[in-house]
N, C-alpha and C positions, 0 to 999 in steps of 0.2 A: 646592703644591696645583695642579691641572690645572684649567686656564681652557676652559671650555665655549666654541665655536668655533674656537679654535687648535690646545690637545690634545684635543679629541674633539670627534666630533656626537652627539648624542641621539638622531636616527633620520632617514631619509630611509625615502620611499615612493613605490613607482611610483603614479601616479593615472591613472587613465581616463575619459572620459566613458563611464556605462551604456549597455547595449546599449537600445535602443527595444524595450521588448517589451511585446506587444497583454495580453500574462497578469497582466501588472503593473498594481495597479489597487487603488481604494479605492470602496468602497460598502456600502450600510448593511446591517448584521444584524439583520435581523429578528428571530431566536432569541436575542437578547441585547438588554437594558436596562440604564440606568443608574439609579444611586440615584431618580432624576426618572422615570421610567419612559420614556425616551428611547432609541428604537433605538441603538445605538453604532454608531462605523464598522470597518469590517473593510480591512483591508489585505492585500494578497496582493502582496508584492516578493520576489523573487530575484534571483540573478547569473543569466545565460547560459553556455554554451560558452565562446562570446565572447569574454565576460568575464574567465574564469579563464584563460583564451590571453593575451590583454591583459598580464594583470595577473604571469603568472608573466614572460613578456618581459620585458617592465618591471621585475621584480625582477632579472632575471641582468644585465640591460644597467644598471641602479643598481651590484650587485655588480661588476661591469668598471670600471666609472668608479670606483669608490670604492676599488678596488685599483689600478688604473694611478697613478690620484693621489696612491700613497702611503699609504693611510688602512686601516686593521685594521680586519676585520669580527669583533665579538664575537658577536652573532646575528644570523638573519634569520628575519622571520616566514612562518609557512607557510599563513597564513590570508588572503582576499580581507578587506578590511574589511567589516561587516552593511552591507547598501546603505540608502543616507542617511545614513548614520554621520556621514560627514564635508562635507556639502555644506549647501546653504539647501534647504528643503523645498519642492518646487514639485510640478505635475503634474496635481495632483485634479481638474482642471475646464477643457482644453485648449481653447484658441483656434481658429478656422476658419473657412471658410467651409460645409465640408460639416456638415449638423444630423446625420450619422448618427453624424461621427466626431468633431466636436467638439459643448461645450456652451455655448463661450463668442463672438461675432462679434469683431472687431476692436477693436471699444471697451470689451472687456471684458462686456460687457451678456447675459445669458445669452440664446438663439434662442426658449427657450418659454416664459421668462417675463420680457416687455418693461420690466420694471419693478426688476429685479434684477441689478444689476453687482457683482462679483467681482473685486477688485484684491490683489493681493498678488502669489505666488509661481505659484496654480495656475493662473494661464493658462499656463505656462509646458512644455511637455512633456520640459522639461530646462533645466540651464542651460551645456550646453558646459561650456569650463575659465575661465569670469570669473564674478566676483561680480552678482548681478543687480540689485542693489538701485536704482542709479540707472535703470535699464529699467523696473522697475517704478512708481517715484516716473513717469515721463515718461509711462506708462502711465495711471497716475491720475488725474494733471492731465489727460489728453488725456479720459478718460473720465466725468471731472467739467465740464470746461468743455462736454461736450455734454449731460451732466444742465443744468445754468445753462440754455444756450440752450433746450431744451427748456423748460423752465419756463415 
């Protein structure tokens, strides 16, 4: 019987960080409610050019390695992954200094309403190629120990 990592791999995939694009974005639909009678939110993401430049490199240069080393390619996929498919969910509510282009100051704290911080993933306008999650714990703490002091 073939032992998974010696006799085969299961898959490999090129990954890329997303292209920054101003198109990509989440905000409320008005023409739509929930069971509550609550605006729902709308999401508008795609890949770029970029992207699929990116991401098809990335697949030939996988295929070279995976055949130089010796390794049989049974398929390859011809699809980009849905974006966010495979990442942590961040972005909805960007970090900054400027109020036009972001919503969120440095301590997490939204610009126009002083009373409102926002911790998790969407301060974040990406998270590169690592996990964010200690970022964002250091983030919290930073922006709760200035809730405290305030008090």
């Amino acid at each position: 019987m073939p032992v998974p990592g010696r006799d085969f791999a299961r898959h490999e995939f090129p990954w890329q960080q997303p292209s920054r694009r101003f198109e990509n974005r989440v905000e409320i639909d008005t023409g739509r409610k929930d069971a509550w009678g609550i605006p729902v939110l709308k999401v508008t993401c795609a890949h770029g050019d970029n992207d699929h430049a990116i991401w098809a490199d990335g697949t030939e240069k996988m295929k070279e390695i995976f055949t130089e080393s010796g390794g049989e390619i049974t398929a390859v996929g011809r699809q980009i992954a849905t974006p966010a498919g495979l990442i942590h969910e961040v972005g909805t509510c960007r970090m900054g200094k400027d109020t036009r282009t972001s919503v969120l100051d440095s301590f997490c704290r939204m610009h126009d309403v002083g009373n409102v911080y926002v911790f998790g993933g969407g301060p974040f306008p990406t998270t590169g190629s690592c996990h964010p999650t200690l970022t964002m714990m250091a983030l919290t703490v930073q922006g709760c120990e200035r809730l405290v002091r305030a008090a």
